[in-house]
C-alpha positions in Angstrom: 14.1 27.2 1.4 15.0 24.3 -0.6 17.1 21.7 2.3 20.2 19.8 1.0 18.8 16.7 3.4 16.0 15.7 5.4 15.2 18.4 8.4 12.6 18.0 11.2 10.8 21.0 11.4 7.9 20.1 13.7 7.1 18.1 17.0 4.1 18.3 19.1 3.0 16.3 22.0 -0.3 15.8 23.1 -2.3 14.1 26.0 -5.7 12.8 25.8 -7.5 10.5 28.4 -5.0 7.7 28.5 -2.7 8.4 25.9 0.4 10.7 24.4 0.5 11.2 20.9 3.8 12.2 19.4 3.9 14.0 16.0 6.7 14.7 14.1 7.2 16.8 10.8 9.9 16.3 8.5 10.6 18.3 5.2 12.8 18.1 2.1 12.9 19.3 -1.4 9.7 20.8 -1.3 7.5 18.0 0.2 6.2 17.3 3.9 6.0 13.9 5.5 4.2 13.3 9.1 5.0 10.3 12.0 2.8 9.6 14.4 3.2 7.3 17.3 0.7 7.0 20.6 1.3 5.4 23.6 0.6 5.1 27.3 0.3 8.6 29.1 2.9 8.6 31.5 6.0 10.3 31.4 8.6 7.6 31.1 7.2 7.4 27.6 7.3 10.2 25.9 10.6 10.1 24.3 10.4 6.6 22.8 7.0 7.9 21.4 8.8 11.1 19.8 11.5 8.6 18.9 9.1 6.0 17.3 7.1 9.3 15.5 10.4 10.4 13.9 11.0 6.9 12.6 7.3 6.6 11.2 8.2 10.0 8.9 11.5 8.9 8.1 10.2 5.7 6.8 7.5 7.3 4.8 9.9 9.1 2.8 12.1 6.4 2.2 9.5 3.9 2.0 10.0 0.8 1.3 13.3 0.7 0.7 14.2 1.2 4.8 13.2 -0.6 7.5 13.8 0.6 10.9 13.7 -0.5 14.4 14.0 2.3 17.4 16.1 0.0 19.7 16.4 2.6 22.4 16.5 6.0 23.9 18.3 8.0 26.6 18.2 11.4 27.5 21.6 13.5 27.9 22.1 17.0 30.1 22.6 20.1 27.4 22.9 23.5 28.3 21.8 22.5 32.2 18.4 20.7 30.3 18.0 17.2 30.0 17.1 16.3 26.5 
């Protein structure tokens, strides 16, 4: 399916000794793009990681003509989860 914009399509977390690894998959007109980010294994990261692995894809496609900074990250409750 050919998108009109930019879609993430993938996310995997993963732990390994002492560190999370975030992956992200993004797609768009026909072509794939991967972010990676890894960090410290506890918890209290894992969403600045997924938020740091988004970035990385977003600025390979756009790269360089983009720089971007994640400047912070908060959950919020949806459907009784906490995203």
């Amino acid at each position: 399916m050919e998108r009109s914009r930019p879609a993430f399509t993938d996310m995997a977390i993963s732990d390994r000794a002492e560190e999370t690894t975030a992956a992200i998959t993004l797609e768009w007109r026909g072509r794939i793009w991967h972010g990676e980010a890894t960090g410290p294994i506890d918890r209290d990261h894992r969403q600045r990681l997924v938020g740091e692995a988004a970035l990385d894809a977003v600025h390979r496609l756009f790269e360089p003509e983009v720089t971007l900074d994640l400047t912070g990250v908060a959950a919020t409750d949806l459907g009784g989860m906490t995203m």
